[in-house]
C-alpha positions in Angstrom: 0.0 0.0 0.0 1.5 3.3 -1.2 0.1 7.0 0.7 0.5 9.9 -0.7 0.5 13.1 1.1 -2.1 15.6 -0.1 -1.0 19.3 -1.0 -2.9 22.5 -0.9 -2.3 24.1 -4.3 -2.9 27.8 -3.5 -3.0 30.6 -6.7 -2.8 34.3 -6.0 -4.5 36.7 -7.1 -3.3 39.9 -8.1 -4.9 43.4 -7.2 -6.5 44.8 -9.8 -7.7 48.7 -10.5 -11.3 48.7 -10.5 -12.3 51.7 -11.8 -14.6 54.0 -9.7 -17.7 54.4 -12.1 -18.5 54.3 -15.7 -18.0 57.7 -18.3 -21.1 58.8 -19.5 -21.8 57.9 -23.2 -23.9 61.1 -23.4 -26.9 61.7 -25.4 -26.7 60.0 -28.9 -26.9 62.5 -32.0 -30.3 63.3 -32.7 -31.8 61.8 -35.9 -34.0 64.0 -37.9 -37.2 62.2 -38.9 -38.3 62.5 -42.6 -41.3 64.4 -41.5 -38.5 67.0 -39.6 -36.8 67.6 -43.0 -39.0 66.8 -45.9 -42.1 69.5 -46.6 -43.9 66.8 -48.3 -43.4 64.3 -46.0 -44.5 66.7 -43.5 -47.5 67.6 -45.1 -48.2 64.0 -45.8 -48.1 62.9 -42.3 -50.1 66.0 -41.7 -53.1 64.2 -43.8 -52.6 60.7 -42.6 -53.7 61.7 -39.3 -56.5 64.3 -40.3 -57.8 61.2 -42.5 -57.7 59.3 -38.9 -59.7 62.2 -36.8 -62.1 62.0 -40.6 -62.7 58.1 -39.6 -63.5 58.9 -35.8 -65.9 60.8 -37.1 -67.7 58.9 -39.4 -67.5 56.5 -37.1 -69.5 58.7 -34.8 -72.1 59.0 -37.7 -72.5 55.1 -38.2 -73.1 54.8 -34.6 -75.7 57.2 -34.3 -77.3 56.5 -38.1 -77.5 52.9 -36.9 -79.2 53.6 -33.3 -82.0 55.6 -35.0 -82.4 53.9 -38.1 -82.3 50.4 -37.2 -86.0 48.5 -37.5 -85.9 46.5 -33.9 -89.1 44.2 -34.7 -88.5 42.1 -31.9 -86.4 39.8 -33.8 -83.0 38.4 -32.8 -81.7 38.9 -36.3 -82.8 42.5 -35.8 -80.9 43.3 -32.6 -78.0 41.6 -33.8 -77.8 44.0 -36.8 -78.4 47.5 -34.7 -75.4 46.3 -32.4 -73.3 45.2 -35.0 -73.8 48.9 -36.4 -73.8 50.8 -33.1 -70.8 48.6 -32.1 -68.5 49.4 -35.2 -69.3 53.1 -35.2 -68.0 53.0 -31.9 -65.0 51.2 -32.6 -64.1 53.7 -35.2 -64.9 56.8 -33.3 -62.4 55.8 -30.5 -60.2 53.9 -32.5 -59.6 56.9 -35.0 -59.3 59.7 -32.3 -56.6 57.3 -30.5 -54.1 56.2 -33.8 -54.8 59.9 -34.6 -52.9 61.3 -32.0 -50.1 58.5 -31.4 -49.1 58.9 -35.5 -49.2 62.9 -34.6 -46.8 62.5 -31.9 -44.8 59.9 -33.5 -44.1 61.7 -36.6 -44.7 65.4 -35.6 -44.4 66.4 -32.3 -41.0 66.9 -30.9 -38.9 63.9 -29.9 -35.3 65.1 -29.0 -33.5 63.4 -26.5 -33.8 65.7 -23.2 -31.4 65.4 -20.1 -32.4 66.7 -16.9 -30.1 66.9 -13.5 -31.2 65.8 -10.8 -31.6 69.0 -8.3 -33.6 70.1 -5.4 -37.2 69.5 -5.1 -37.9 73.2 -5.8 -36.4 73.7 -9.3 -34.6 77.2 -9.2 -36.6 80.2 -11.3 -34.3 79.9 -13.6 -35.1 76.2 -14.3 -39.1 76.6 -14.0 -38.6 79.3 -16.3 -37.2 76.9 -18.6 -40.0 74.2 -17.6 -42.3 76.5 -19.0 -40.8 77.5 -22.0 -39.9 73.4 -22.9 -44.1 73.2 -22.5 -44.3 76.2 -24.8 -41.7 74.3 -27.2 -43.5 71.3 -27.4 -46.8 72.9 -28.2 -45.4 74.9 -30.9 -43.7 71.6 -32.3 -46.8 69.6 -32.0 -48.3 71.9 -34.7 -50.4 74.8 -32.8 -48.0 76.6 -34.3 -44.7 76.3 -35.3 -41.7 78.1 -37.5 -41.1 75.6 -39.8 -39.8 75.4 -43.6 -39.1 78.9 -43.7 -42.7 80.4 -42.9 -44.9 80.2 -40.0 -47.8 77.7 -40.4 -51.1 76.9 -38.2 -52.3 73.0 -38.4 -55.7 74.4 -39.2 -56.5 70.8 -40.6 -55.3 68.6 -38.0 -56.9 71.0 -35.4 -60.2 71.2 -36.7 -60.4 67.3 -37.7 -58.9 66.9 -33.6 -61.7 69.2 -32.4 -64.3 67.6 -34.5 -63.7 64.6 -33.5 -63.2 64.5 -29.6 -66.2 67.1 -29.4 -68.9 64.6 -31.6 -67.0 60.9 -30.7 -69.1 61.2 -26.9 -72.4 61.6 -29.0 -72.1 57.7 -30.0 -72.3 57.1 -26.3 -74.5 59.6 -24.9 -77.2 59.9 -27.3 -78.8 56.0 -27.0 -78.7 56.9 -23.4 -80.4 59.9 -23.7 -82.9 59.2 -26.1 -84.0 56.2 -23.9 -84.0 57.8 -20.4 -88.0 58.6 -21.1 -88.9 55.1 -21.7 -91.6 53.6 -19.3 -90.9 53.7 -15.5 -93.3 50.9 -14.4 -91.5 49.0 -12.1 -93.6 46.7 -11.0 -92.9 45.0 -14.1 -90.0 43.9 -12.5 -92.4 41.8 -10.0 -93.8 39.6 -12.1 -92.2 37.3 -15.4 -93.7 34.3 -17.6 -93.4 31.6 -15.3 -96.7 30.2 -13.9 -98.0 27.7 -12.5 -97.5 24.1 -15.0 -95.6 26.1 -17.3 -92.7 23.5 -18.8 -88.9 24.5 -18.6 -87.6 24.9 -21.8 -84.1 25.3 -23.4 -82.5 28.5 -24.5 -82.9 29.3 -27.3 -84.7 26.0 -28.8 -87.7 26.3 -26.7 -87.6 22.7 -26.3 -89.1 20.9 -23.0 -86.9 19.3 -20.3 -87.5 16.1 -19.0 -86.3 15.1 -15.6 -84.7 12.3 -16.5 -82.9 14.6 -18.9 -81.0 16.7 -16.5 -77.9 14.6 -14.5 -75.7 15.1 -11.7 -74.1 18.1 -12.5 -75.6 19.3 -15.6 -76.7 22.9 -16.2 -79.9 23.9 -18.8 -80.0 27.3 -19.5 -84.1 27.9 -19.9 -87.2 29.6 -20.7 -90.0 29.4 -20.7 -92.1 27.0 -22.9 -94.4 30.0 -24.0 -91.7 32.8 -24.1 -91.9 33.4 -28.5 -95.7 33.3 -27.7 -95.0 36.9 -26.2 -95.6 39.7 -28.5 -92.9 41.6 -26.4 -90.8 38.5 -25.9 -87.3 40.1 -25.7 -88.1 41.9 -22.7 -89.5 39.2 -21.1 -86.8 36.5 -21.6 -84.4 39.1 -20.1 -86.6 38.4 -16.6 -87.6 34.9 -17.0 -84.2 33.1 -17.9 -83.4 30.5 -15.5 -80.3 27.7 -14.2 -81.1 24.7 -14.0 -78.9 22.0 -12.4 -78.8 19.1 -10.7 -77.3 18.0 -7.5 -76.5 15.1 -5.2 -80.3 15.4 -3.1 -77.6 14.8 0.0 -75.6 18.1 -1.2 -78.7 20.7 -1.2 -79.5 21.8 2.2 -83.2 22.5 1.5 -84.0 26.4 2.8 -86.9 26.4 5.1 -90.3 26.3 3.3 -89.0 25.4 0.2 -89.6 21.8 1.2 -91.6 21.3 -2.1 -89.6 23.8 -4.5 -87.3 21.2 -6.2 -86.8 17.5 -7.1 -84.6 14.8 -6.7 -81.7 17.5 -6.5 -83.0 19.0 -9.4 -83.3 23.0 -8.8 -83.7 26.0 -10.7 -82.6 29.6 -9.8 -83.0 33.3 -11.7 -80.2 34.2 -14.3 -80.2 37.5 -13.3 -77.2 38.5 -11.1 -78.9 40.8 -7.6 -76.1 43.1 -7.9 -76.7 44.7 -11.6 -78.5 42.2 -13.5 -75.7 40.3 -15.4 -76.3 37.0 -16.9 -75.2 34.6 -14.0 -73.4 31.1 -16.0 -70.3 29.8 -15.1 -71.2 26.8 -12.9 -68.1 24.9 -10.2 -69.7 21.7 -9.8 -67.1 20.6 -6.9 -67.8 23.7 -4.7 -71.7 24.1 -6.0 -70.9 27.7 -6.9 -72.1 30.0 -9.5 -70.2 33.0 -10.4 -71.2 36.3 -12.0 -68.8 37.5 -15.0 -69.2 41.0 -14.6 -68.1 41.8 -11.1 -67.3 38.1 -9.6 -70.3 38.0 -7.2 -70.5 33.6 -6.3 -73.4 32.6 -5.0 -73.6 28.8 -3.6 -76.5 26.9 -4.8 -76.1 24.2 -2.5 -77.6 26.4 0.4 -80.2 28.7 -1.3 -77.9 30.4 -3.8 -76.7 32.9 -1.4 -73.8 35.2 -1.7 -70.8 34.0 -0.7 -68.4 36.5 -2.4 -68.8 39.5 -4.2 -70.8 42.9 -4.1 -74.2 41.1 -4.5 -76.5 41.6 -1.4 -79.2 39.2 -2.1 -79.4 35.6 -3.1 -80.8 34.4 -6.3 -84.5 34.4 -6.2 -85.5 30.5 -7.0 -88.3 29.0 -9.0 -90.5 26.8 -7.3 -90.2 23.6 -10.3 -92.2 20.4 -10.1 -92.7 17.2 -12.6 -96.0 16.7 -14.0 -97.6 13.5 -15.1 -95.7 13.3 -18.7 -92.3 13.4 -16.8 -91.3 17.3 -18.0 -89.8 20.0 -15.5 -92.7 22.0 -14.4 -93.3 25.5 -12.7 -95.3 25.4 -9.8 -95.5 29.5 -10.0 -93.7 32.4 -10.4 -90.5 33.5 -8.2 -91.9 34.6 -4.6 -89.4 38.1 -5.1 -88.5 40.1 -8.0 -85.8 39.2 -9.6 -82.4 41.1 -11.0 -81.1 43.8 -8.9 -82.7 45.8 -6.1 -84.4 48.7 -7.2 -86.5 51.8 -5.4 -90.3 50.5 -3.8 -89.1 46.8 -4.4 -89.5 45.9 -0.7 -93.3 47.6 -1.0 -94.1 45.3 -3.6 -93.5 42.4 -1.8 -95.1 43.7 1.1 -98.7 44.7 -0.7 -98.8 41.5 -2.4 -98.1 39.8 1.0 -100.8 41.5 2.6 
């Protein structure tokens, strides 16, 4: 057996000069853009983004010809077209007014590289004085008015077709709202939908009846009413009567006291309509029995009554009382005991007058 006798190798390092900071490269040379140094170019740029503020605005018109002209005759067909139009004049009226000004500032308004110092919180006068006249500088580059070419010349197009545009773009918004703000105030409407008493659960939008032994463990039907299309004002009605359906293990739904009756075999059906602003209520967890509102995440847990369990809601889903009848199809057994969709003024005295 041979040992060997283990030796520390050691390397030394030799002090180096680091060097105490870096030299400042500066501010790289400026680059003129074409627009800075070509009149035509200039002038072209000028147009591309007048023709931008032009499409804003006749996107402002589309919106506007298609809210008043559009022939709503209670048709799905029909509603789809007047928001396809209102939609797209939208979408060009803030679309136009927003590429607008980022090709103005990309191509015309100043863009040299600026270096400031750092200094005292309070800039001197001398330095707020220059502030003020960098703000003055930049207006008069963005084309309010600026030297340029050899003459002084006033954007008159880009600010008129800028003015135009940001002062009629609000109409495509405003006016639907203000053209429908006398429209009929009856709100015990809101009391009272299409469900009564025998009246079959259908499917959205087939109309179709539903079976008991249709719906299984976990399913969800979105439905209607059997008679909804039989409404002359149908539209307006679906948006109160649409329903969940779903089904649960009977052993997973606590039953809410005197609701004994109100569903079957785990079978249950509860309003659409989100209590907080009236959103469309879908998206279904079948592990944690949860339904949660898109718009503003409200959950509401339909294991114990569809009350709120997260979110700015403040009231449960109303539920429909649902039975079978003799034929085997989902049945109403009457109309929801509340109004349903968000709380509104004089709802409470509603409930109270029908009560007594």
């Amino acid at each position: 057996m041979t040992h060997h006798d283990d030796t520390s190798l050691t390397t030394e390092v030799e002090d180096t000069d680091v060097p105490a900071g870096f030299t400042d490269p500066g501010v790289a040379d400026h680059e003129p853009r074409q627009a800075d140094v070509d009149p035509k170019a200039d002038r072209r740029a000028e147009w591309q983004v007048a023709a931008m503020f032009g499409i804003s605005i006749i996107g402002t018109v589309i919106a506007l010809v298609g809210y008043f002209t559009s022939d709503l005759d209670g048709s799905v067909a029909s509603v789809r077209s007047a928001n396809l139009w209102i939609g797209l004049g939208i979408a060009l009226a803030m679309a136009g007014i927003g590429f607008g000004a980022i090709h103005w500032a990309r191509t015309m308004m100043r863009d040299h590289e600026m270096v400031e110092e750092r200094h005292e919180l309070r800039s001197s006068d001398e330095t707020r004085a220059a502030a003020i006249q960098n703000l003055k500088d930049g207006a008069a580059d963005s084309g309010l008015g600026v030297e340029k070419f050899g003459g002084v010349r006033r954007r008159g197009l880009l600010k008129g077709s800028l003015i135009t545009a940001l002062a009629i773009a609000p109409l495509s918004l405003l006016v639907p709202q203000i053209a429908n703000m006398g429209g009929d105030w009856d709100i015990s409407k809101f009391a009272h939908t299409l469900w009564t008493r025998g009246t079959r659960l259908a499917r959205d939008p087939e109309g179709t009846p539903i079976k008991a032994s249709d719906v299984t463990i976990g399913s969800v039907f979105h439905v209607i009413p059997e008679n909804l299309y039989e409404s002359e004002h149908w539209i307006e009605e679906k948006a109160k009567a649409v329903v969940l359906l779903l089904r649960l293990k009977p052993e997973d739904l606590n039953i809410q006291p005197g609701r004994e009756d109100w569903s079957f075999d785990g079978i249950i059906a509860y309003s659409k309509i989100c209590t907080h602003v009236g959103c469309p209520v879908a998206l279904y967890e079948q592990q944690t029995h949860h339904l949660l509102c898109p718009c503003h995440q409200s959950t509401f847990d339909v294991a114990n009554g569809a009350r709120v369990v997260f979110g700015p809601a403040k009231r449960p889903l109303p539920q429909l009382p649902i039975a079978v009848d003799d034929e085997g199809y989902i049945v109403a057994q009457d109309d929801f005991a509340e109004p349903v969709g968000p709380s509104y003024w004089e709802r409470l005295t509603h409930i109270e007058n029908e009560e007594a």
